[in-house]
VEXZABA-424115 format. One line per 10 residues: number of its first residue (from 0); their letters; for each residue z, x, y of N, C-alpha, C. Coordinates in Angstrom, 3 decimals, decimal comma. Example, Ala and Ser with C-alpha at 12.3 -4.5 7.8 and 13.67 -1.06 7.14 Angstrom:
# residues 2
0) as) 7,800 13,190 -5,690 7,800 12,300 -4,500 7,800 13,200 -3,300  7,080 12,850 -2,250 7,140 13,670 -1,060 7,870 12,900 0,030 $
//
This chain:
# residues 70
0) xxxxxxxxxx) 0,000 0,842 -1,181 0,000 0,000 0,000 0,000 0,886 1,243  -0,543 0,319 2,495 -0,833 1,024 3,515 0,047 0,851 4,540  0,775 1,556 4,871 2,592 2,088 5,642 2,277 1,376 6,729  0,650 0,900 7,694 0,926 0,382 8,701 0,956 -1,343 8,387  0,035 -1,457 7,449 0,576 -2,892 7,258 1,750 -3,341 6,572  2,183 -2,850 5,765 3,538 -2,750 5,897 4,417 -3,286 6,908  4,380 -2,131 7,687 5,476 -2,404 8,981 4,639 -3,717 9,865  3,423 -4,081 9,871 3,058 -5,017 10,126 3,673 -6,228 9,491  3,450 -6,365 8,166 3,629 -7,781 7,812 5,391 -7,746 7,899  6,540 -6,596 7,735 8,180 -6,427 7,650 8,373 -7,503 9,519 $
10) xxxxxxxxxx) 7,023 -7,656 10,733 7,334 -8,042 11,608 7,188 -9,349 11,547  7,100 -10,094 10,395 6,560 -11,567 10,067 7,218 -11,921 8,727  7,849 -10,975 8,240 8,875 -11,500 7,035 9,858 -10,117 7,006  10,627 -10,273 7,686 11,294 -9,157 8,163 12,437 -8,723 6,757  12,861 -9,618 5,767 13,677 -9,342 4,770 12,819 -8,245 3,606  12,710 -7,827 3,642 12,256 -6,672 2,417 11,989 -7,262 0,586  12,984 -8,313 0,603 12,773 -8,661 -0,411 12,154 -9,662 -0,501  11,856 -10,430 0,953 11,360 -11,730 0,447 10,056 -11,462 -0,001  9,842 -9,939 0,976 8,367 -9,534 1,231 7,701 -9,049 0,205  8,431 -8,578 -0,598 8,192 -7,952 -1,786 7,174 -9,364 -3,060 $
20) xxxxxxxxxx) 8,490 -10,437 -2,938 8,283 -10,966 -3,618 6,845 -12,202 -3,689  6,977 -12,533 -1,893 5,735 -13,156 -1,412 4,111 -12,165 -1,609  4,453 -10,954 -1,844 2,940 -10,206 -1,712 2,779 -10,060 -3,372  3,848 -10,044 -4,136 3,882 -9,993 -6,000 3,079 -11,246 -6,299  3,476 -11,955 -5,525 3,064 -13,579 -6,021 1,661 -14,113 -5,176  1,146 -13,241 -4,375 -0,043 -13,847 -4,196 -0,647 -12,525 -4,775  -0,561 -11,347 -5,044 -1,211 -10,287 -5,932 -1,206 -10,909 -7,055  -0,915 -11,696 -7,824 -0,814 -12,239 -9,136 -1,673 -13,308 -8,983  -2,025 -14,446 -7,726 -2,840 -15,270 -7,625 -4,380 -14,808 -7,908  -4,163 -13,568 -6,958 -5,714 -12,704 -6,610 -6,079 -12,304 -8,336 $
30) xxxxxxxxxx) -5,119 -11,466 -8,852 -5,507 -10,921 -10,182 -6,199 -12,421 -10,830  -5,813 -13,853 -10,654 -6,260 -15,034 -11,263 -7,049 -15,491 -10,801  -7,554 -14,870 -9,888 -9,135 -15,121 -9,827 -9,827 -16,080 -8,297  -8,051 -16,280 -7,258 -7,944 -16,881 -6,099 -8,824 -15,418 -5,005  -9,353 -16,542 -4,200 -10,310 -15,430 -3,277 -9,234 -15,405 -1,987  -10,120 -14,008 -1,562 -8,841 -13,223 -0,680 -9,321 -14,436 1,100  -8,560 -14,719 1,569 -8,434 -15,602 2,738 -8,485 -14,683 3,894  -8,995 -13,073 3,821 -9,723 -12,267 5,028 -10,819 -11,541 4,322  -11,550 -11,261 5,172 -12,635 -10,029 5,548 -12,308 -8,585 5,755  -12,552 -7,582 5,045 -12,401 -6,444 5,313 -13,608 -5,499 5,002 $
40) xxxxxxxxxx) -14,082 -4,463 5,902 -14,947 -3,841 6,296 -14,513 -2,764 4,608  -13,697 -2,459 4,473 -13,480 -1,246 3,793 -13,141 -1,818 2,507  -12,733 -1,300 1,148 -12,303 -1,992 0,114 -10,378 -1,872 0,088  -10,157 -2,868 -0,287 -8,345 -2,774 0,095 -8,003 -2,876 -1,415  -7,255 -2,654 -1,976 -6,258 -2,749 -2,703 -5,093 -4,248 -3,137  -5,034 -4,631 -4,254 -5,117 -6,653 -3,664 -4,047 -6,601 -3,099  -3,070 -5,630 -3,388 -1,229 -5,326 -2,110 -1,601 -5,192 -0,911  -3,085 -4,607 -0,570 -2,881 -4,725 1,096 -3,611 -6,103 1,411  -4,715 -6,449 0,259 -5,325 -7,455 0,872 -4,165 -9,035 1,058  -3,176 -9,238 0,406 -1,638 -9,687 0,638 -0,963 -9,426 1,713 $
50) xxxxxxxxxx) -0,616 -8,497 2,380 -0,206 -7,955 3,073 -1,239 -8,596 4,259  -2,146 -8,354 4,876 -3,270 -8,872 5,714 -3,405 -10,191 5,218  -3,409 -10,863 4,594 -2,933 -12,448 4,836 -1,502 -12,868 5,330  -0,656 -11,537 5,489 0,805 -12,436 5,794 0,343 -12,261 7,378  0,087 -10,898 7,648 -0,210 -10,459 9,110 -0,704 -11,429 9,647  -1,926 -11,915 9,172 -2,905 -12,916 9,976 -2,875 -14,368 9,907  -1,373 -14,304 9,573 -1,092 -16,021 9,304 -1,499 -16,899 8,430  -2,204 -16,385 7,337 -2,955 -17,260 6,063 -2,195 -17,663 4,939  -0,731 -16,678 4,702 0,583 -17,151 4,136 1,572 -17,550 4,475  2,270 -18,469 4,225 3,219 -18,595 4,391 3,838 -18,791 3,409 $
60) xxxxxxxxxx) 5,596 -18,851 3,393 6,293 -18,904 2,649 7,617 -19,998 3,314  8,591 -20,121 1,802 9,561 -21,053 2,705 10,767 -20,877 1,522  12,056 -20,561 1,993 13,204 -19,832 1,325 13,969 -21,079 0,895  14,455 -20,887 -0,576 15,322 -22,283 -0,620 16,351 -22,475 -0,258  17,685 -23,023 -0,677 18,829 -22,986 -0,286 19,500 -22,018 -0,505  19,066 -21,340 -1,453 19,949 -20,705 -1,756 21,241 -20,775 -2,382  21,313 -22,153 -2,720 22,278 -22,652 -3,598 22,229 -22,244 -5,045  22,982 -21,748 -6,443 22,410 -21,047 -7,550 23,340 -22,401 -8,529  22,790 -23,305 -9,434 23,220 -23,782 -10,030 24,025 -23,506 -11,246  24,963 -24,410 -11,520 25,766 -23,707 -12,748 25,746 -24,554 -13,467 $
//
């Protein structure tokens, strides 16, 4: 993954882990065969092409309660 998008998308999901887990889970969409929702001049890697959908507003995400059932 590429260190500036990175610190790009950490400014739009600033928790580390959520970020982790939101770019795992649309890298796993892409590997299934979902097309990438930008344009890139160069060839990316499907972690950055994730990463450049959070940047450019094409993902979103939404955290639950956080409540853990027993």
């Amino acid at each position: 993954m590429k260190d500036e998008l990175i610190k790009a998308a950490r400014k739009i999901v600033s928790d580390p882990y959520v970020l982790v887990n939101v770019v795992s889970r649309r890298v796993k969409q892409l590997r299934q065969g979902s097309k990438p929702m930008v344009e890139s001049l160069e060839k990316l890697a499907l972690e950055d092409v994730a990463l450049r959908e959070i940047i450019e507003g094409k993902i979103s995400y939404e955290l639950s309660s956080g409540k853990v059932p027993y």
